[in-house]
C-alpha positions in Angstrom: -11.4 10.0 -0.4 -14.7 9.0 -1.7 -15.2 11.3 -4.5 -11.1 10.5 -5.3 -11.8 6.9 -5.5 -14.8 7.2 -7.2 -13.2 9.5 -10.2 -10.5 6.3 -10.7 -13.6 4.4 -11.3 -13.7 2.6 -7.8 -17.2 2.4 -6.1 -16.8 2.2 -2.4 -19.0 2.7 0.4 -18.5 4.0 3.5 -19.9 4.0 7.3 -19.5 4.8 10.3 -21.2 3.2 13.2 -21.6 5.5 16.4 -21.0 3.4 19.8 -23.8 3.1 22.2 -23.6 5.2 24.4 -22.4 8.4 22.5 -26.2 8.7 21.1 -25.6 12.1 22.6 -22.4 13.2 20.1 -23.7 12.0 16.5 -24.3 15.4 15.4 -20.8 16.1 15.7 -20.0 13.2 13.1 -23.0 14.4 11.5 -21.4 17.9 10.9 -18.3 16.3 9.6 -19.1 13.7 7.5 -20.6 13.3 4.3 -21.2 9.3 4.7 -23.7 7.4 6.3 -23.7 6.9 10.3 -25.4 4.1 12.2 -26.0 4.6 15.2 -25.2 1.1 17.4 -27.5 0.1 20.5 -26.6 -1.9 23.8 -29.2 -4.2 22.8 -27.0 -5.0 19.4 -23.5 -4.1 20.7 -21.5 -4.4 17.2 -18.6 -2.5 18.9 -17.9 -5.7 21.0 -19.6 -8.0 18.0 -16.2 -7.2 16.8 -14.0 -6.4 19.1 -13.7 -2.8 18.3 -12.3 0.3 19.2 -12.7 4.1 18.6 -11.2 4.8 15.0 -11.1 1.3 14.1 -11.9 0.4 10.5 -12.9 -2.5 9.1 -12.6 -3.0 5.0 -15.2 -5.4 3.3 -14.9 -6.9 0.3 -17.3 -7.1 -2.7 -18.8 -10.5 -1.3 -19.4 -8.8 2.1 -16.7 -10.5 3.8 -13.9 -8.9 6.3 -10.7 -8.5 3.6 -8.5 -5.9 6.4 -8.8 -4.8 9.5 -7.0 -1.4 10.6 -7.3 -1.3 14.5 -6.4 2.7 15.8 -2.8 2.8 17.1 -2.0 -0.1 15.0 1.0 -0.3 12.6 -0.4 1.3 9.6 -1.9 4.9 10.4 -5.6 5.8 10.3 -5.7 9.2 11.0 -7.1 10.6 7.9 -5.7 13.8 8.8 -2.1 13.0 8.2 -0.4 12.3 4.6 0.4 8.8 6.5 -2.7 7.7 8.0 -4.7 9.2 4.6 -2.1 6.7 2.7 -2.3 3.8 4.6 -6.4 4.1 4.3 -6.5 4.6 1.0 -3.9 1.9 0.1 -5.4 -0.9 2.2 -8.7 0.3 0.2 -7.2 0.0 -3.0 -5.4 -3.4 -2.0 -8.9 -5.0 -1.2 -10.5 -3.7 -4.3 -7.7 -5.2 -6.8 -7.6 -8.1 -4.9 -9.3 -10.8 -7.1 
């Protein structure tokens, strides 16, 4: 989705961020994805910093603020293995980054 977005002239970043205590299974994100993974400590807890979840994802603006939130099992699909969830991602991406 990267490289898609990217070739319609959008820049976007993405990351994942581990939780902490699954120090043990990053090489199995590592194997799979081609973005950058942070690996999140007790001692910082950002999973509960904000109130996350496995699959969660979290969409920044270009000022670095929170502009969508798509919580896993939510209304709007996140499993980037479906034609739905791969929608919904990509079109709550592209709603934040034509948003004025």
């Amino acid at each position: 989705m990267r490289l898609e977005l990217k070739l319609a002239g959008y820049d976007v970043n993405f990351v994942s961020v581990n939780k902490n205590d699954a120090a043990s299974s990053q090489q199995k994100l590592l194997d799979r994805c081609k973005f950058t993974l942070l690996q999140d400590l007790t001692t910082v807890d950002v999973w509960s910093l904000q109130n996350g979840n496995k699959d969660d994802m979290y969409i920044y603006g270009t000022d670095g603020t929170l502009a969508d939130y798509l919580p896993n099992g939510g209304e709007r699909s996140t499993n980037l293995s479906t034609t739905d969830g791969y929608n919904a991602v990509k079109g709550a991406l592209l709603d934040v980054l034509n948003s004025p």
